[in-house]
C-alpha positions as CSV (number, residue, x, y, z in Angstrom):
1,X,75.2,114.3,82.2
2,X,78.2,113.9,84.9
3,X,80.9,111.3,84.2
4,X,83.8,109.9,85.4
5,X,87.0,109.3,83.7
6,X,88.9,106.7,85.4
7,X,92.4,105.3,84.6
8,X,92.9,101.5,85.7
9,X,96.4,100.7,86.4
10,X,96.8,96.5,86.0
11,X,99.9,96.2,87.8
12,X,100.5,92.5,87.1
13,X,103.4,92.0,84.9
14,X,102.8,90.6,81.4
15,X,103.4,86.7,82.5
16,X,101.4,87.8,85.6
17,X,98.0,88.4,83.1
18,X,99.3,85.1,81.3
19,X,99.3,82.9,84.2
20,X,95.6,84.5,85.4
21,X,94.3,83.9,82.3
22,X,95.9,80.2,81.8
23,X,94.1,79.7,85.6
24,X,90.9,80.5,84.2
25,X,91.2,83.7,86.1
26,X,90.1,87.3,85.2
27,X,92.8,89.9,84.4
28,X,93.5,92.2,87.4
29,X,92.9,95.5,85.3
30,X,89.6,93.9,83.5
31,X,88.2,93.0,86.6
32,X,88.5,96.2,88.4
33,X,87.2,97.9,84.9
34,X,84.2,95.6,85.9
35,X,83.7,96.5,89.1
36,X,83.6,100.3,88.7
37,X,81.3,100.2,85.9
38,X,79.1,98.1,87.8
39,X,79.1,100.8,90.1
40,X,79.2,104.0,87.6
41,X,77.9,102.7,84.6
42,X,78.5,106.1,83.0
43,X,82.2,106.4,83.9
44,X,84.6,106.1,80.7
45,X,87.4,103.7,81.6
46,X,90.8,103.5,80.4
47,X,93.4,100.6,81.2
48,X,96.6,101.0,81.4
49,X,99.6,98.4,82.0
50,X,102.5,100.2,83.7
51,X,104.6,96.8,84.7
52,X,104.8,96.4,80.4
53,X,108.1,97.5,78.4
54,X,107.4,100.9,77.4
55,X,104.1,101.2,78.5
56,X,101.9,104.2,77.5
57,X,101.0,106.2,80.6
58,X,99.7,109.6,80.8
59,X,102.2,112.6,81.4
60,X,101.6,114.8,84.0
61,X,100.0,117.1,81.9
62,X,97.0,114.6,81.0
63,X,97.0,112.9,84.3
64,X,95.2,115.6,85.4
65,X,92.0,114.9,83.0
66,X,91.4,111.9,84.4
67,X,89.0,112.2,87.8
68,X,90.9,108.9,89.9
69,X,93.2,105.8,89.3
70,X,92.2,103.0,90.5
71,X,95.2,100.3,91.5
72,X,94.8,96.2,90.9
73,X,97.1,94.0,92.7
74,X,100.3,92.9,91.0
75,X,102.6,90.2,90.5
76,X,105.7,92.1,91.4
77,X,107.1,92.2,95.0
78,X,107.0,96.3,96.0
79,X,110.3,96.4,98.4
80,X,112.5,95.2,95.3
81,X,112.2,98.9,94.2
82,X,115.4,98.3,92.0
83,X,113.0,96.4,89.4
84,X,112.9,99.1,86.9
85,X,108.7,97.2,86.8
86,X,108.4,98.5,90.6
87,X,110.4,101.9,90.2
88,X,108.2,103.3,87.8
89,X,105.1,102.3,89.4
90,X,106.0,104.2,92.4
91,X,106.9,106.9,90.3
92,X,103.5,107.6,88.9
93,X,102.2,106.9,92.1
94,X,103.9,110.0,93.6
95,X,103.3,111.4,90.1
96,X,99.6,111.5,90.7
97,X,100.0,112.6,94.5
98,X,101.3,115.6,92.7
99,X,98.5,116.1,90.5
100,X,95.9,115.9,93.0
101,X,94.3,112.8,91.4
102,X,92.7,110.4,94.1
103,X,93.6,107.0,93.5
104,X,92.3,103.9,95.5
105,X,93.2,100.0,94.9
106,X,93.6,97.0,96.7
107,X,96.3,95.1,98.0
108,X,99.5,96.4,95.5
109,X,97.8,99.4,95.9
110,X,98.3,99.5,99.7
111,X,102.0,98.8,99.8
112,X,102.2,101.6,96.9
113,X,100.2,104.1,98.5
114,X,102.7,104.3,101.6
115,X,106.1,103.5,100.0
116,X,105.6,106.1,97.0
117,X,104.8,108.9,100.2
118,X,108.0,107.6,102.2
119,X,106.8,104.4,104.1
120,X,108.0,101.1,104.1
121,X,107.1,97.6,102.8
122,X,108.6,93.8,103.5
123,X,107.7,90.3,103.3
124,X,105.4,89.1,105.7
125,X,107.0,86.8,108.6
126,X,103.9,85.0,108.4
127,X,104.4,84.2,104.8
128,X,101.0,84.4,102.3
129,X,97.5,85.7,104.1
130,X,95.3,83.8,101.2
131,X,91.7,83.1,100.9
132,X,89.8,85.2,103.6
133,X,91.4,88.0,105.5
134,X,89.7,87.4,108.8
135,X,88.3,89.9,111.5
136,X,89.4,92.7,109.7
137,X,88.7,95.8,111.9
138,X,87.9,99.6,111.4
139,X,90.7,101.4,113.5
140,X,89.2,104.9,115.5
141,X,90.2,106.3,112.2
142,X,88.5,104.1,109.9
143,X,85.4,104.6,111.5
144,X,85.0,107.9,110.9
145,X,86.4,107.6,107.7
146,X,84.4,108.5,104.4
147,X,85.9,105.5,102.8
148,X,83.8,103.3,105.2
149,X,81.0,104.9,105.2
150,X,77.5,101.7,105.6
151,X,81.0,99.3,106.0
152,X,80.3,97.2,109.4
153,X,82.9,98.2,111.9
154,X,84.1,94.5,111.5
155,X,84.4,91.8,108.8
156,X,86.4,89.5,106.1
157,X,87.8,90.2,102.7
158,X,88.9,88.3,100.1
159,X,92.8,88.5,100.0
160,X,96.4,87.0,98.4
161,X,99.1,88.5,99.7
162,X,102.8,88.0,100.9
163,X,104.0,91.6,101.3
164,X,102.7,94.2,103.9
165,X,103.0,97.4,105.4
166,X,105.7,97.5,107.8
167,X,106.2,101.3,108.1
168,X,103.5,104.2,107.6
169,X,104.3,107.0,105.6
170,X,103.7,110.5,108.3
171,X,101.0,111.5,105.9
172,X,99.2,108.1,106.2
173,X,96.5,107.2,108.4
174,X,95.6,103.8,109.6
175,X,92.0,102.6,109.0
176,X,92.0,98.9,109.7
177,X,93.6,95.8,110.5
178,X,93.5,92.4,111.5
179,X,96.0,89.6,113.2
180,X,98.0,88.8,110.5
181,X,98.4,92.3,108.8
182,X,98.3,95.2,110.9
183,X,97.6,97.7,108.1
184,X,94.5,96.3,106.3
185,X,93.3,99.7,104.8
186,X,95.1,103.4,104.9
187,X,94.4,106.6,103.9
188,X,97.4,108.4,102.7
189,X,97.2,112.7,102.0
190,X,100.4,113.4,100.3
191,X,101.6,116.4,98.6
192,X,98.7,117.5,96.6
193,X,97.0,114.0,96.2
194,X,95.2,111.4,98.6
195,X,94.8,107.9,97.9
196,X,92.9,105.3,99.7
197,X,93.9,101.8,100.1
198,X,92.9,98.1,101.3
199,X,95.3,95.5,101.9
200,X,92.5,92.8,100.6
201,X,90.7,93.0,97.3
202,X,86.9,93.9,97.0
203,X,87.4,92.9,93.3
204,X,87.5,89.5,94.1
205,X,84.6,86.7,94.2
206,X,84.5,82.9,95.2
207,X,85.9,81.8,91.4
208,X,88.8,84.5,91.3
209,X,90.3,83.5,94.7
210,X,90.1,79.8,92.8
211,X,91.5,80.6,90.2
212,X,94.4,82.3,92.4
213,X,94.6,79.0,94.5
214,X,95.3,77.1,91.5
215,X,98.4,79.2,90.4
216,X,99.8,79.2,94.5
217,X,99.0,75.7,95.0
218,X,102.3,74.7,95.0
219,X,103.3,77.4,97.5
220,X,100.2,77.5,100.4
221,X,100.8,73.5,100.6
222,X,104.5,74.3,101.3
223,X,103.5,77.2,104.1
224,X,100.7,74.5,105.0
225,X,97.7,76.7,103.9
226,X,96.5,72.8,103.0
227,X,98.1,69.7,104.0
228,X,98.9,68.3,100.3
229,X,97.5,69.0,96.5
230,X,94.1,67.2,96.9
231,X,93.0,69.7,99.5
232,X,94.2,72.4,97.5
233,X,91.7,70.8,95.1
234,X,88.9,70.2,97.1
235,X,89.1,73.7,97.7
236,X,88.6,75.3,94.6
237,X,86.2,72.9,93.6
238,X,84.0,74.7,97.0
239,X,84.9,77.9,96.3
240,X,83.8,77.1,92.4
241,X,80.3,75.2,93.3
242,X,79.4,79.0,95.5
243,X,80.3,81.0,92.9
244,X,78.4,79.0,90.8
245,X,75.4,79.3,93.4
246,X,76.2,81.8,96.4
247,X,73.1,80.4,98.4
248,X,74.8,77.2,98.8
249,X,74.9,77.6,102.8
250,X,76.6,74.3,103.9
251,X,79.4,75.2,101.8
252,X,79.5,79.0,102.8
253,X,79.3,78.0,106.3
254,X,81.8,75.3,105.6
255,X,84.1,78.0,104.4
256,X,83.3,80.7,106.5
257,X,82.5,82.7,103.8
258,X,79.5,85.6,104.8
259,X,77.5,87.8,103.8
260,X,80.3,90.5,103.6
261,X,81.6,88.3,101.0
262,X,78.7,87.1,98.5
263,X,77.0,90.6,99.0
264,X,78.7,92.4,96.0
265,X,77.4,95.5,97.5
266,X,78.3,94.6,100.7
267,X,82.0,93.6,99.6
268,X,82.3,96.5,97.4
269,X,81.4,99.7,99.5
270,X,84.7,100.6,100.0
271,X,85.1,101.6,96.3
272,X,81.3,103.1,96.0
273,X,82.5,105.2,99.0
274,X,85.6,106.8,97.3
275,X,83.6,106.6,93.7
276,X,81.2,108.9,95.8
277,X,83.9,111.1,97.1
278,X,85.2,111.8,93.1
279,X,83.6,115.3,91.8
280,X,82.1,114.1,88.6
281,X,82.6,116.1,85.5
282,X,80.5,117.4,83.5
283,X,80.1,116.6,79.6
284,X,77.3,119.8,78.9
């Protein structure tokens, strides 16, 4: 029977998992470990937590049994590359690129992709894209892209971010963007790996980007994402009633939340697309 080994890399620090968790919030690399076996139910999954002290990561020798890597956000801020948390990440990022493995992740993921081949990350000057990335849009590139493959050439993703891309590696390609990011999605073929990469997470539902809200409160009411606490509030308790029930239309239209959001398989393609692209093992 074929099968896929796949290594999660939760790249939240270990007060990053706390603070998801206190938030009533998934863990990044437990909710990406649901999301792929919803969508290869046969895969064997491993989890690994690389922003930990001493964390136990695959050498390059046994890197190479595993068929992809899939990248969660993080907690960490990737242009600080003198965190010794950020360093080694990158590091077994260009580690795999070596192996060959193909890796994909969101958000994190995206910054990592291009920094660990030679590109360039920094703060947003727009400060924190948060709830719904809006209009996000296939590039020439992107639409003939395997990665988007069934993706409309237009549509929203969930998203929390601060950082972006700011300068493409020469092996990266841009798929997509939209008006507050310019790289939404990239595909980067670097030494003897390729990894593919969205800005936005397809991980993420209605109660996830709540929980998120409630842990940035304090920060999208200062950059005026709401215009004090209560509305902060008001909108993860919305968010929370369409998880709860996604055919709650007054409050998806309220929210402008879409198909392309509630439509796991919808929301998701992205990461059947590169689990389709993985040559699957076999166990005979």
């Amino acid at each position: 029977m074929p099968s896929l080994r796949l290594l999660v890399l939760d790249a939240y620090t270990q007060d990053g998992r706390r603070a998801l968790r206190d938030a009533g919030g998934t863990e990044a690399g437990r909710l990406y470990a649901r999301m792929l076996r919803r969508l290869a139910p046969t895969a064997r999954i491993e989890i690994a937590y690389p922003a930990d002290p001493a964390p136990a990561l695959p050498d390059d020798a046994s890197l190479r049994e595993f068929d992809g890597i899939a990248w969660t956000g993080s907690s960490l801020t990737i242009h600080r590359d003198d965190d010794p948390r950020v360093r080694r990440q990158i590091e077994f990022a260009q580690a795999a690129y070596r192996a060959g493995v193909p890796s994909f992740g969101s958000c994190w993921a995206a910054q990592l992709a291009v920094v660990a081949a030679g590109g360039r990350c920094a703060a947003s000057p727009r400060g924190r894209e948060f709830g719904v990335a809006r209009c996000i849009e296939l590039s020439a590139a992107g639409r003939s892209h395997p990665l988007y493959t069934h993706k409309p050439e237009r549509f929203d993703g969930f998203t929390s971010h601060q950082d972006e891309v700011v300068e493409l590696a020469t092996s990266a390609s841009l798929l997509a963007s939209n008006d507050w990011s310019r790289v939404q999605a990239v595909s980067v073929e670097h030494a003897a790996g390729r990894f593919w990469a969205v800005q936005y997470h397809p991980e993420y539902d209605p109660h996830e980007v709540a929980s998120l809200c409630r842990i940035r409160a304090d920060e999208l009411v200062g950059q005026g994402r709401f215009v004090d606490h209560g509305a902060a509030r008001d909108y993860v308790e919305r968010l929370e009633a369409l998880h709860a029930d996604p055919d709650e239309v007054e409050i998806a239209a309220d929210l402008g939340i879409g198909r392309d959001l509630l439509d796991p398989d919808v929301r998701t393609r992205e990461v059947r697309n590169w689990l389709d692209s993985l040559p699957a093992r076999s166990d005979a």
